[in-house]
LUMGUSE-183790 format. One record per residue (C-alpha): residue number from 1; residue in one letter; y, z, x. Coordinates in Angstrom, 1 decimal, m for minus. Last residue first. Example, Ala and Ser with C-alpha at 12.3 -4.5 7.8 and 13.67 -1.06 7.14 Angstrom:
<pts>
  resi  resn   north      up    east
     2     S    m1.1     7.1    13.7
     1     A    m4.5     7.8    12.3
</pts>
This chain:
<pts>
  resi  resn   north      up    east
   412     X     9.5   m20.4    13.3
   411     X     8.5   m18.8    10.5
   410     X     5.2   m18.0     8.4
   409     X     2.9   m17.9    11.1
   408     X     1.9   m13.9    11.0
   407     X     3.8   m12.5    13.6
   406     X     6.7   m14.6    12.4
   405     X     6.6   m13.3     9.0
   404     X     6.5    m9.7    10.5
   403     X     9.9   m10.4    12.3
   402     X    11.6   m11.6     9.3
   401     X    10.2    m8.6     7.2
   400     X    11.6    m6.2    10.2
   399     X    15.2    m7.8    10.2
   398     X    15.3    m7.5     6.3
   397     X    14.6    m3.9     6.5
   396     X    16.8    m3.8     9.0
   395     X    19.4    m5.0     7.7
   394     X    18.9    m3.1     4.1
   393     X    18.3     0.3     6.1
   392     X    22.2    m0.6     7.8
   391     X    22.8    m1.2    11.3
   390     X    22.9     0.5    15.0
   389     X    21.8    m1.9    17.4
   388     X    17.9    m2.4    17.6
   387     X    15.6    m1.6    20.4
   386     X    12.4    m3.4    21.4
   385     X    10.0    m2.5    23.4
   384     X     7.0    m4.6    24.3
   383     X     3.2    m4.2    25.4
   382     X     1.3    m2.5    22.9
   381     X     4.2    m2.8    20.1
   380     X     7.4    m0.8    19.4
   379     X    10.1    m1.8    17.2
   378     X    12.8     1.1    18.5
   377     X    15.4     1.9    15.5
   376     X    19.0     2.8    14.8
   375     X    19.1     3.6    11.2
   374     X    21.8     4.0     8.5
   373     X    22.3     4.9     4.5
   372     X    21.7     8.6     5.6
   371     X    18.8    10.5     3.9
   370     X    17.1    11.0     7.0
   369     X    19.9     8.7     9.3
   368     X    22.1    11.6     9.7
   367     X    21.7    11.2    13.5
   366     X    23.4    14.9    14.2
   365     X    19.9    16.4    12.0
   364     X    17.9    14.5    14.2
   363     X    15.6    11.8    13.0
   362     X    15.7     9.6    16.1
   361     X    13.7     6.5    15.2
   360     X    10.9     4.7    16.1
   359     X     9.0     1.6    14.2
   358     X     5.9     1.3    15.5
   357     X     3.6    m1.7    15.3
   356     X    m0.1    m2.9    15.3
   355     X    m1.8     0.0    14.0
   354     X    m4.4     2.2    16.2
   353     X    m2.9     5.5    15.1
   352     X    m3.7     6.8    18.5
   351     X    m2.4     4.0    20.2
   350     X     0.7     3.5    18.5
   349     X     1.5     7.3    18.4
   348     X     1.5     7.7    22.3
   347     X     4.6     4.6    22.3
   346     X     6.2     6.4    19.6
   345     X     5.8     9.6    21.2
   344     X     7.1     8.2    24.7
   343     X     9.9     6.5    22.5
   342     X    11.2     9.0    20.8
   341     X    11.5    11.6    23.7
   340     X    13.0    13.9    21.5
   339     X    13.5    14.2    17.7
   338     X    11.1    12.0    16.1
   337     X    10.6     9.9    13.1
   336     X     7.7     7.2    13.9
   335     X     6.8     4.8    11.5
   334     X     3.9     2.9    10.9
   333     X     2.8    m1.5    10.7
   332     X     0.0    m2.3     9.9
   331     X    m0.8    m6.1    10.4
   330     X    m3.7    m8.4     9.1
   329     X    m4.5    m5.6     6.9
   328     X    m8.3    m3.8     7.0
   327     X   m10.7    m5.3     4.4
   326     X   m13.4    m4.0     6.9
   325     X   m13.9    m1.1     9.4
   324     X   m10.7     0.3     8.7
   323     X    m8.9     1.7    11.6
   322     X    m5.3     1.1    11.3
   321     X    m5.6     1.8     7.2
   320     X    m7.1     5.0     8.2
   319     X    m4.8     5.9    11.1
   318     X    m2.0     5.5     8.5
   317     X    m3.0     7.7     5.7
   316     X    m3.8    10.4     8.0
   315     X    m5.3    12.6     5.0
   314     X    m3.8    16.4     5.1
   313     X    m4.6    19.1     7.2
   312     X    m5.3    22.4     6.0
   311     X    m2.8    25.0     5.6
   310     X    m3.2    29.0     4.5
   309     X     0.3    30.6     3.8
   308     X     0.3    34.3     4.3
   307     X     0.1    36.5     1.4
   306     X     3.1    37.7     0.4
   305     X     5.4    40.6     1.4
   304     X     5.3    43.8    m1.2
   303     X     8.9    43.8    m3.0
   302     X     8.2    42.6    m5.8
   301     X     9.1    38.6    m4.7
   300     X     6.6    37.1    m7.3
   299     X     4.6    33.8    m6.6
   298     X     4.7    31.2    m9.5
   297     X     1.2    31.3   m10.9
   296     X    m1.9    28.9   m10.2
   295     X    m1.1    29.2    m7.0
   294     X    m2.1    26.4    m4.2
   293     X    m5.3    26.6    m2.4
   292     X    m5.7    24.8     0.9
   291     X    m1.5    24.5     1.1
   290     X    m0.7    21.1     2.2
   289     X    m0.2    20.0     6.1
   288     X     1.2    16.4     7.7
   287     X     3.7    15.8     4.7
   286     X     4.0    11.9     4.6
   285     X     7.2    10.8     5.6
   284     X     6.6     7.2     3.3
   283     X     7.7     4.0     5.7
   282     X     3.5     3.3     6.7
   281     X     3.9    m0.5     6.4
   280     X     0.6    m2.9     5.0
   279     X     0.7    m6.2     5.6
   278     X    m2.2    m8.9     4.2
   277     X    m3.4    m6.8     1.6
   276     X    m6.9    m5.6     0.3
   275     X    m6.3    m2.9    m0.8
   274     X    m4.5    m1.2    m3.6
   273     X    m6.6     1.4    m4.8
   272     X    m6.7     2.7    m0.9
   271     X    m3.0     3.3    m1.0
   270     X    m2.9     4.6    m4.6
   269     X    m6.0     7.3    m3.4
   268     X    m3.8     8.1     0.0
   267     X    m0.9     8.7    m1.9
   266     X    m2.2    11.1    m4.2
   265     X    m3.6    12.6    m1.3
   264     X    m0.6    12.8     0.6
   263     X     1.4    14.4    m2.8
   262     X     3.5    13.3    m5.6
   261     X     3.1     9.9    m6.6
   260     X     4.7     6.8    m8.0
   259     X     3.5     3.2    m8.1
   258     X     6.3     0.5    m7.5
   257     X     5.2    m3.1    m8.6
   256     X     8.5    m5.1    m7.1
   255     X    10.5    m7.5    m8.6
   254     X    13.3    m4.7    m8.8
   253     X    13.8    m2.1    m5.7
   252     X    12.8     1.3    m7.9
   251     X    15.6     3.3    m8.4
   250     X    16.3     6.0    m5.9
   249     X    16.3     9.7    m6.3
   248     X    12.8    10.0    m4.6
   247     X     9.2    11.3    m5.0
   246     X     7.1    10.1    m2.9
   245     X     6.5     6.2    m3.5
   244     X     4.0     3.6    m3.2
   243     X     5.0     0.2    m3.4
   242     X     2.9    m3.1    m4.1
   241     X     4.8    m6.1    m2.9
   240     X     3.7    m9.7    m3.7
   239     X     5.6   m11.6    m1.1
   238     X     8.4   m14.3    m1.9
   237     X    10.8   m13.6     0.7
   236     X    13.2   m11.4    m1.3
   235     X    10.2    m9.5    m2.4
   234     X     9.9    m8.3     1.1
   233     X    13.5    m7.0     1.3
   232     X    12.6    m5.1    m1.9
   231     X     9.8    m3.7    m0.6
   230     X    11.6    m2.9     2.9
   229     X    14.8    m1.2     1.3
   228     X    12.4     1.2    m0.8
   227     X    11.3     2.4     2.9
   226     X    14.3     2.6     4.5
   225     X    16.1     4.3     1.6
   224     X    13.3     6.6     0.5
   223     X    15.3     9.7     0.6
   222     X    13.1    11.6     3.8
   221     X    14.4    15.1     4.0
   220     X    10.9    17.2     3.5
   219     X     8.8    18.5     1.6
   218     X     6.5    21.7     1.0
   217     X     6.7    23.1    m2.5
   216     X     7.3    25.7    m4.6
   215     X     8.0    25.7    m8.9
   214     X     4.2    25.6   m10.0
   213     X     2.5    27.6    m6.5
   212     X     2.3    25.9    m2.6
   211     X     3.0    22.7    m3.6
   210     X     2.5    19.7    m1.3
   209     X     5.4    17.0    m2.3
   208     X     5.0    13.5    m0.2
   207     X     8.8    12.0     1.1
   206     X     9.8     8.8     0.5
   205     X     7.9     5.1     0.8
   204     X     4.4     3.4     1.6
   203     X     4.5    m0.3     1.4
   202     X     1.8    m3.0     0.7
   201     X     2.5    m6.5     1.0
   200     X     0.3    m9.4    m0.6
   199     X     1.5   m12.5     1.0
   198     X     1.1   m15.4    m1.5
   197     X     5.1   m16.6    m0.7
   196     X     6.1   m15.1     2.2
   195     X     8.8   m17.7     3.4
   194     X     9.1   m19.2    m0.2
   193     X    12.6   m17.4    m0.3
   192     X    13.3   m19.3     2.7
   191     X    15.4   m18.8     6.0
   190     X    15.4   m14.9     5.3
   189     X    19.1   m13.2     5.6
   188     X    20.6   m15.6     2.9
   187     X    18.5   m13.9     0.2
   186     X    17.1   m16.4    m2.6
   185     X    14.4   m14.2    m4.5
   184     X    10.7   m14.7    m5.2
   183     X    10.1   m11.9    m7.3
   182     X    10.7   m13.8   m10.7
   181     X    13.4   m15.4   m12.6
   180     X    15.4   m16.7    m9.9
   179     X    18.7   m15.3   m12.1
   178     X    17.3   m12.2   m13.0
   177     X    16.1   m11.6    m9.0
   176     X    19.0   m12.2    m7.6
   175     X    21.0   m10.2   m10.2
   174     X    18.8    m7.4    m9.1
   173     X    19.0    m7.8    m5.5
   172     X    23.2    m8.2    m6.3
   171     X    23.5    m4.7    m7.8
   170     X    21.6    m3.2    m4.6
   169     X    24.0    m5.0    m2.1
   168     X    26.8    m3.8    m4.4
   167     X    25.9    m0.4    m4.3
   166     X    24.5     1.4    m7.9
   165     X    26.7     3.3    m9.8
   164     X    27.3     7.0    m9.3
   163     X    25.6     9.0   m12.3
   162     X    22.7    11.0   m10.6
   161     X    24.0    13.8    m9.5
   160     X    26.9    15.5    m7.0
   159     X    30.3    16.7    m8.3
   158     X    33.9    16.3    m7.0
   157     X    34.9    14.2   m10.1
   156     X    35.2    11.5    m7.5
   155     X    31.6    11.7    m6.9
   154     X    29.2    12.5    m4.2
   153     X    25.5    11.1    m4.7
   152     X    22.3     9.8    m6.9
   151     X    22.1     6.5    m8.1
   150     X    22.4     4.4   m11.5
   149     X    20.7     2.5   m11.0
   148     X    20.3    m1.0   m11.5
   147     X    19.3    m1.6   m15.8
   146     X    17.9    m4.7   m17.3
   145     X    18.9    m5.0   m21.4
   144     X    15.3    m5.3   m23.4
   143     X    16.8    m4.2   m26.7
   142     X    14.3    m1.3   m26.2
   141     X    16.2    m0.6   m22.7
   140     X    19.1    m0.5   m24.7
   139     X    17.8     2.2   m27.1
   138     X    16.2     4.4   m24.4
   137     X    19.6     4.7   m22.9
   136     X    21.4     4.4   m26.0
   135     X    19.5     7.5   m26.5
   134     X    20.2     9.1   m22.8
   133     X    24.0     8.6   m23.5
   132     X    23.8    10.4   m26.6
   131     X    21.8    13.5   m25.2
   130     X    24.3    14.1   m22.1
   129     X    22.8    13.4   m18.9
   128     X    24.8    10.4   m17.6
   127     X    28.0    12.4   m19.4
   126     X    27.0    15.7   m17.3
   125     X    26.6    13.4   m14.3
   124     X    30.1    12.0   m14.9
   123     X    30.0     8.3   m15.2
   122     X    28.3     4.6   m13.5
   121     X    25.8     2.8   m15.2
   120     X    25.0    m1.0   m13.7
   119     X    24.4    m3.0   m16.6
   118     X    21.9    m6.2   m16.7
   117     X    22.5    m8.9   m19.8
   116     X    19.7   m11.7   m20.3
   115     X    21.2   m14.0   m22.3
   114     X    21.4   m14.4   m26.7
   113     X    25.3   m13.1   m26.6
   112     X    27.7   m12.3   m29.4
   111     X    27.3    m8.7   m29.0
   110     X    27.9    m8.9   m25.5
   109     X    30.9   m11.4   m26.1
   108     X    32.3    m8.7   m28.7
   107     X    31.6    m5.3   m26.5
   106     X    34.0    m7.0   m23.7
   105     X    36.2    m9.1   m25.8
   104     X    37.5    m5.3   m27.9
   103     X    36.0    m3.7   m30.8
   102     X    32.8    m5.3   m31.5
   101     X    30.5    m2.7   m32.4
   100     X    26.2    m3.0   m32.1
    99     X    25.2     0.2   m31.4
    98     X    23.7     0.3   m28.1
    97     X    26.2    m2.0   m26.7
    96     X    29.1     0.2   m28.0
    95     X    27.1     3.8   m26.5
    94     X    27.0     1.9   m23.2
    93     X    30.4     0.3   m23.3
    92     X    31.6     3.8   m24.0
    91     X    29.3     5.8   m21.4
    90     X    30.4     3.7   m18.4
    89     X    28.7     0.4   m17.1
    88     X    30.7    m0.5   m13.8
    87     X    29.5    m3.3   m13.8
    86     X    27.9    m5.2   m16.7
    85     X    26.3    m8.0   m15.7
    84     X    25.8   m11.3   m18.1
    83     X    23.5   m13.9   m17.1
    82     X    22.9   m17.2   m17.0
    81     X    26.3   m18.0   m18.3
    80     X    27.4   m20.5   m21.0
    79     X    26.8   m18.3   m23.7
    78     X    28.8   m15.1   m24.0
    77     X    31.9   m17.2   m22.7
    76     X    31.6   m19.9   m25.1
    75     X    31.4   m17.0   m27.6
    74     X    34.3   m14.9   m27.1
    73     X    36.6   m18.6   m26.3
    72     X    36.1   m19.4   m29.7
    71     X    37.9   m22.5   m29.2
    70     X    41.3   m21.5   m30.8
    69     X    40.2   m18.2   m29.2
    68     X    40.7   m18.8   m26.0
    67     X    44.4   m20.1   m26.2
    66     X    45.7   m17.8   m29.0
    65     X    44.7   m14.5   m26.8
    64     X    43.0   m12.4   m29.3
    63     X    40.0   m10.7   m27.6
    62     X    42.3   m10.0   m24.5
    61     X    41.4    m9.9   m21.1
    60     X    39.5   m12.4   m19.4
    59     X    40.2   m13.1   m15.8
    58     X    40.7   m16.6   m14.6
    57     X    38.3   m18.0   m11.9
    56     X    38.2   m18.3    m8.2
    55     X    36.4   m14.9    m8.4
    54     X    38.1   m13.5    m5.4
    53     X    41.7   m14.4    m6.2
    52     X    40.8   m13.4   m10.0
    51     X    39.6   m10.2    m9.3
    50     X    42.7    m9.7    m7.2
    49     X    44.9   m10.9    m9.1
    48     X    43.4    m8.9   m12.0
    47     X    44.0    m5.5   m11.1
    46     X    41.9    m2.7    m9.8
    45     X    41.5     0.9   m11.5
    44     X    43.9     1.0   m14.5
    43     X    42.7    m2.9   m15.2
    42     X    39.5    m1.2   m15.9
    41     X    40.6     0.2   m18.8
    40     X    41.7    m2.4   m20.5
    39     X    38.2    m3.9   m20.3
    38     X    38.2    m6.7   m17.7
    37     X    36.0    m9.9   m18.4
    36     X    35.2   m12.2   m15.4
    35     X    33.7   m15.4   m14.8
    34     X    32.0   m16.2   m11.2
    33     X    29.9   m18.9   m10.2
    32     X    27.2   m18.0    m8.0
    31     X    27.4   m20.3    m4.6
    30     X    25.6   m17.2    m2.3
    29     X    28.6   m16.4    m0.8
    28     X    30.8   m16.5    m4.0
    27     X    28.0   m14.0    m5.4
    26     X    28.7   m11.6    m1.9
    25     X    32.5   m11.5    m2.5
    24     X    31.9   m10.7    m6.5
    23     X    30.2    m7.6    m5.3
    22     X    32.9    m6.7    m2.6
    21     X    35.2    m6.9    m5.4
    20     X    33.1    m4.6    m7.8
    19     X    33.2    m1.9    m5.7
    18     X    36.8    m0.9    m6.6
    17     X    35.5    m0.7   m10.5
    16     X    33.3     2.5    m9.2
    15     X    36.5     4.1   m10.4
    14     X    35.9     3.4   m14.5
    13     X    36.6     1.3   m16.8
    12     X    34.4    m1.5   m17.2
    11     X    34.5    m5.1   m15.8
    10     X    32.1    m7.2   m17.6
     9     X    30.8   m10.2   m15.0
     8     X    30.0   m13.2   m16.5
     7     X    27.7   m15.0   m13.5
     6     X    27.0   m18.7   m13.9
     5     X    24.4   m20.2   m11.0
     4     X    25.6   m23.5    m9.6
     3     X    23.8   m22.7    m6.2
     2     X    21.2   m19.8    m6.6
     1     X    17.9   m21.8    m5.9
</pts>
């Protein structure tokens, strides 16, 4: 579905630019042609040798080099691909898309394109944030230009924020899915992106909030990763995904309907709302206890100590979608975070959840995998451990949603 595909591929200025090569690596893999435009300033940051050794393809540089241009080279460039990406997207080729200029082949072949052109964003968290870049922002996404990230995390700047572009496993999803043209996305990790096709999956993600007054709240560490990784991962292999997410720092996986809440019980109504489905998986870290009545009024430290906390239990979203008299999935699938003895609790959580399969893992603050890019898990069923090396939440995501096809007939 992706062979013969044409990729232009804008090359801004900026040190996510490194990234990029590993990006171009994966489109080669999956028979994406490659064309490449570097701004001047991204030659400052990798050079085009390399960009061009990987690509296969000459690099662009110059709007007025003789040999292009004789043949308009600006505009068969802007129209013979499929797609244009933009990647890193800084501020300047932002604020020059958003306003029409033309001052160098990058912002001229985007200007002079009619297809569907997806940036990656990638600057300073104060530039991110800055009032201009948030109305180009708006402005672009009027124009009806696809965005990936950008995410949140370290930069070179030595701050931390949203700003830092998009990895290139998340940049090629999206591409994936532009160039398909709908949710049913080529991956080469499933056999078939038709594998789930007409599955309805239904995925629980991130942390739940429970405040205790307008500004306080009970939470916890969960980013989302593993759980946003498995929607998108199902997507890739053709299922109708429905997400529900805590909130999270993370864009929402693309081709995917993502539904966002606060709390448990939010989370329990969106859940229910969206029944019936063929799979449902438990991935959100959803906050066992709330506050029974939660201030109106932020609480005042005055010296006196507060009231205690009062706690009621929340909804077991889980055991209820186990143990649905009717309409329930074909499979549910929960997780288990733990931090001693994971398996004896996984194994004791399976059967008092009622759902199909566990997924265990060791959540320990020396594991880093709570927020971490990484997870070693246990896939747990009545009868049958299994554990899984150490890899990243994108392989196992895809490892899982290969596994649950099986379990329902839809691979060998």
């Amino acid at each position: 579905m992706l062979n013969g595909k044409r990729v232009l591929l804008v090359i801004g200025g900026g040190i996510a630019a490194y990234k990029i090569l590993e990006l171009i690596r994966r489109l080669r893999e999956r028979s994406i042609e490659v064309r490449v435009v570097m701004t001047q300033a991204a030659q400052q940051f990798i050079t085009p040798l390399s960009v061009a050794s990987l690509s296969g393809n000459k690099v662009h540089l110059d709007l007025f080099s003789l040999t292009d241009e004789t043949e308009m080279g600006h505009i068969e460039l802007s129209r013979s691909a499929d797609l244009i990406v933009v990647a890193p997207a800084t501020a300047d080729l932002l604020a020059k898309m958003a306003h029409g200029l033309a001052q160098d082949l990058a912002s001229t072949l985007l200007l002079a394109t009619d297809k569907k052109i997806l940036v990656a964003p990638a600057m300073n968290i104060r530039m991110w944030q800055h009032p201009a870049t948030q109305r180009n922002i708006a402005q672009l996404q009027k124009d009806g230009v696809g965005f990936v990230g950008p995410n949140e995390g370290s930069m070179a700047c030595g701050e931390f924020g949203p700003g830092r572009m998009s990895e290139p496993h998340e940049i090629l999803s999206a591409i994936q899915t532009l160039l398909v043209g709908d949710t049913r996305l080529a991956s080469p990790a499933v056999s078939s992106s038709q594998l789930l096709a007409g599955v309805h999956i239904l995925v629980t993600s991130g942390p739940t909030h429970e405040p205790i007054d307008p500004v306080r709240y009970i939470a916890n560490r969960s980013s989302g990763r593993q759980g946003h990784a498995i929607a998108a991962a199902a997507a890739r292999a053709g299922a109708r995904v429905t997400l529900i997410s805590g909130p999270v720092e993370i864009p929402d996986p693309i081709g995917v309907q993502t539904l966002h809440v606060e709390t448990a019980q939010e989370m329990f109504s969106q859940v229910q709302a969206s029944l019936p489905a063929d799979i449902f998986i438990g991935a959100a870290a959803v906050a066992d206890w709330r506050v029974a009545e939660a201030g109106l009024q932020k609480m005042k430290k005055d010296g006196t100590p507060p009231a205690p906390l009062v706690l009621t239990e929340n909804p077991d979203i889980l055991a209820s979608i186990s143990k649905l008299p009717s309409n329930r999935p074909q499979l549910v699938v929960g997780f288990a975070a733990e931090t001693d003895h994971v398996i004896a609790h996984a194994q004791a959580k399976l059967a008092r959840k009622a759902c199909d399969l566990i997924l265990a893992n060791d959540v320990s603050a020396s594991e880093g995998v709570m927020g971490g890019p990484d997870n070693t898990v246990h896939l747990i069923s009545q009868n049958k451990v299994e554990s899984w090396p150490k890899m990243s939440k994108e392989q196992v995501a895809e490892r899982l949603i290969s596994h649950l096809a099986h379990l329902i007939g839809r691979a060998s």
